[in-house]
C-alpha positions, -999 to 999 in steps of 0.1 A, spaced: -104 -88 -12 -84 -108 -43 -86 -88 -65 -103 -59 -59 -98 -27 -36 -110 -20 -5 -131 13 -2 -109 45 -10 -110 57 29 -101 18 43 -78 17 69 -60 -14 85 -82 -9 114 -115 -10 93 -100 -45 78 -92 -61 112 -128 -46 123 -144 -66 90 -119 -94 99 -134 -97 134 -169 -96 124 -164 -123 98 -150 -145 128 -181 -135 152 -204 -148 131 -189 -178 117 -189 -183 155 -223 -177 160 -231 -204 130 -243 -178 106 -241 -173 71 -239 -145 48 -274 -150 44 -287 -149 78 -264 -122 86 -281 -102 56 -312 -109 65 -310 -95 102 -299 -61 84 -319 -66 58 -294 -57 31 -281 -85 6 -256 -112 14 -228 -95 -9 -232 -62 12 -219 -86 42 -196 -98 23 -184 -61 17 -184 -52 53 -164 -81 63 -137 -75 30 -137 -40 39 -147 -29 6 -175 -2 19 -172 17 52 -188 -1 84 -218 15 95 -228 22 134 -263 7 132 -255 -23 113 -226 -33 132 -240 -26 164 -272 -51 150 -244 -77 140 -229 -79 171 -262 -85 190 -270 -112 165 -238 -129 173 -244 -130 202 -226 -103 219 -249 -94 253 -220 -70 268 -232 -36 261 -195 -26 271 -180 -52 246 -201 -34 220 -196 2 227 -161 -9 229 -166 -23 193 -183 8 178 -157 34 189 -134 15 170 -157 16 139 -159 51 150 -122 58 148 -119 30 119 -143 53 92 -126 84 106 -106 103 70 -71 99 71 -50 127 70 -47 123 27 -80 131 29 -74 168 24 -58 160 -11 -97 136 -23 -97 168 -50 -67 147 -64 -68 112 -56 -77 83 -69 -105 59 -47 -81 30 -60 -47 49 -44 -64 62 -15 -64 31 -4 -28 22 -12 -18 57 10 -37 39 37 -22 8 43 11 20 32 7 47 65 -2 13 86 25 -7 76 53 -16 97 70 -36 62 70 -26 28 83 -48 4 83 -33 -34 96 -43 -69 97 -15 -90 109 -19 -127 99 22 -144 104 44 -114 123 51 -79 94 41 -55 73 70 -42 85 71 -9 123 77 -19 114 105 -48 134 142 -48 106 167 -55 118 177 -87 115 139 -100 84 136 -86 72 164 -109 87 151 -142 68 114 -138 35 132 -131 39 156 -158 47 128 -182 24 103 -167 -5 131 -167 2 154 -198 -31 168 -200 -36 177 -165 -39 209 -151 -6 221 -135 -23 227 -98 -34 193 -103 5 178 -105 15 203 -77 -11 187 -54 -1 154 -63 37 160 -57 26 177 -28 14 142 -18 38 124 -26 62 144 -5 35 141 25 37 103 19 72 107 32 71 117 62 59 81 74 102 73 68 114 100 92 84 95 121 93 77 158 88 39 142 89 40 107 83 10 88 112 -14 70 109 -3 36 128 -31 15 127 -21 -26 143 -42 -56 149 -16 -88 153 -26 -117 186 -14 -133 165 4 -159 151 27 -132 184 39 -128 192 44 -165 164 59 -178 164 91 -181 140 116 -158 142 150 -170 173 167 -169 208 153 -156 204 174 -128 174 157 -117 185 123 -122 219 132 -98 198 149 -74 177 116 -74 208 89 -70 218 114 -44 186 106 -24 186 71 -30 219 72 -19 217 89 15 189 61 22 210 35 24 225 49 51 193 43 70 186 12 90 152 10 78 159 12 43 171 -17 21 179 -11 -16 189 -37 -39 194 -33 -76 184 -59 -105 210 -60 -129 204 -62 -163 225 -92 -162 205 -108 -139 183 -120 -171 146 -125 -167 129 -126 -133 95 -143 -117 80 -106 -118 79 -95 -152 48 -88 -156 47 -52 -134 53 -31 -101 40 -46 -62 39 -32 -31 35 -63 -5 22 -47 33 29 -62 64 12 -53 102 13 -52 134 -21 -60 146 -16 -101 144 -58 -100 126 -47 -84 94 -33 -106 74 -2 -92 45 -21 -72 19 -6 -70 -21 -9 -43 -44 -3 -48 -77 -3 -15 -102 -14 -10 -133 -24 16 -160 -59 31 -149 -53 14 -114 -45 -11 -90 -60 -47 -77 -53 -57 -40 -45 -97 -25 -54 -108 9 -60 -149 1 -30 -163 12 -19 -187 -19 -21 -153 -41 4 -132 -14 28 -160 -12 31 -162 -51 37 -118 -52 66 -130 -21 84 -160 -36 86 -140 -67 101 -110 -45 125 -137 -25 137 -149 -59 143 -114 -71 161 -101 -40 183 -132 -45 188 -129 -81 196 -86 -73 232 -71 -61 229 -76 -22 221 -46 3 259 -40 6 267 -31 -29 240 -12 -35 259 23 -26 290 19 -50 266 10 -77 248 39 -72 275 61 -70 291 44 -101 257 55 -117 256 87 -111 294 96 -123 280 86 -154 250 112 -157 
């Protein structure tokens, strides 16, 4: 998956499913090719399937797995329900009038997650957004969109949320740049309201906030906002996403998420540590 994105409806699942059938049949001694030619598709379509980059279909897995060498028909209806379950639409799927293939994705494995480690230099991360700043990023990242378009987007975003407050929400560690907090976002009000939030979060025990200070000087991540995904099931290895103007490219291969986390390790220590990040905060905010 190095850069590129997985199809807009992946889910963790499908990419442990893809995961599993790339081990079967490097198992079973087969290459892409033989694989292809059993379904009679081309090699990169396996390649897909495997990468999670188009949705697994029934029939072709259920072939696969007998190729592999899997006799148990209860091993392989055990196999397909979860391709079943894995290509079922996610809840976001009710908002596909407004999203993005590329961030469909990202809403995906973000829901899965059980760590999400950001660096954010332009905005408060999604997740921690007041409604009304919500709206002012859209309405100046999207001026020429209609307003029911930004209203299903915030809508959205707020949605995205709820995955903080549910029974076992994930660890959601973010480094800011100062400048996120200087900036300006609409109206005073809205920046307040916003430190406000940002504020009552660090009260949580599953929210760490740490600040990059101007001071701190340059940093191994200059170049733009990650999102690194950690996840329970022990098959799917960390997933990166790394934003940019019309989109976003996603990192499986191992070399290329360990360069996304040293540079996060060497930001989070170059940042004001978890502790301080309230008084700063509220130091900001008196200013507005």
């Amino acid at each position: 998956m190095t850069g590129r994105q997985p199809a807009g409806g992946a889910t963790a699942l499908r990419l442990v499913l893809g995961k599993r059938l790339q081990d079967l049949r490097e198992a079973a001694g087969m290459s892409f090719e033989d694989a292809a030619r059993a379904l009679d598709v081309t090699h990169a379509t396996i390649r897909r399937m495997e990468k999670a980059q188009v949705g697994l279909k029934v029939p072709y897995v259920e072939k696969l797995l007998r190729c592999y060498g899997i006799t148990q028909q209860s091993e392989i209806d055990g196999f397909l329900s979860l391709v079943r379950e894995a290509n079922r639409p996610g809840w976001w799927h009710r908002y596909r009038d407004v999203l993005p293939e590329w961030f469909s994705a990202f809403v995906s494995l973000e829901g899965e997650a059980d760590q999400i480690r950001a660096y954010e230099p332009h905005y408060v991360p999604g997740l921690l957004q007041t409604e009304a700043y919500a709206t002012t990023v859209l309405r100046s990242g999207m001026p020429h969109a209609p307003a029911r378009e930004v209203e299903r987007l915030v809508s959205l975003r707020l949605a995205r949320q709820e995955l903080l407050t549910r029974e076992k929400p994930p660890l959601l560690w973010v480094v800011m740049d100062e400048t996120v907090l200087r900036r300006p976002i609409g109206r005073p009000n809205v920046m307040r309201a916003q430190i406000s939030r940002l504020i009552e979060a660090t009260a949580s025990p599953h929210i760490r906030l740490q600040i990059l200070p101007f001071s701190a000087g340059l940093h191994p991540a200059m170049y733009g906002p990650f999102h690194i995904f950690r996840f329970p099931l022990p098959e799917l290895p960390d997933v990166v996403c790394a934003e940019n103007l019309i989109g976003a490219a996603y990192y499986e291969q191992r070399e290329d998420v360990s360069a996304f986390r040293e540079a996060l390790d060497r930001m989070c220590a170059q940042a004001e540590p978890v502790h301080r990040t309230e008084a700063l905060l509220s130091g900001i905010r008196k200013e507005i």
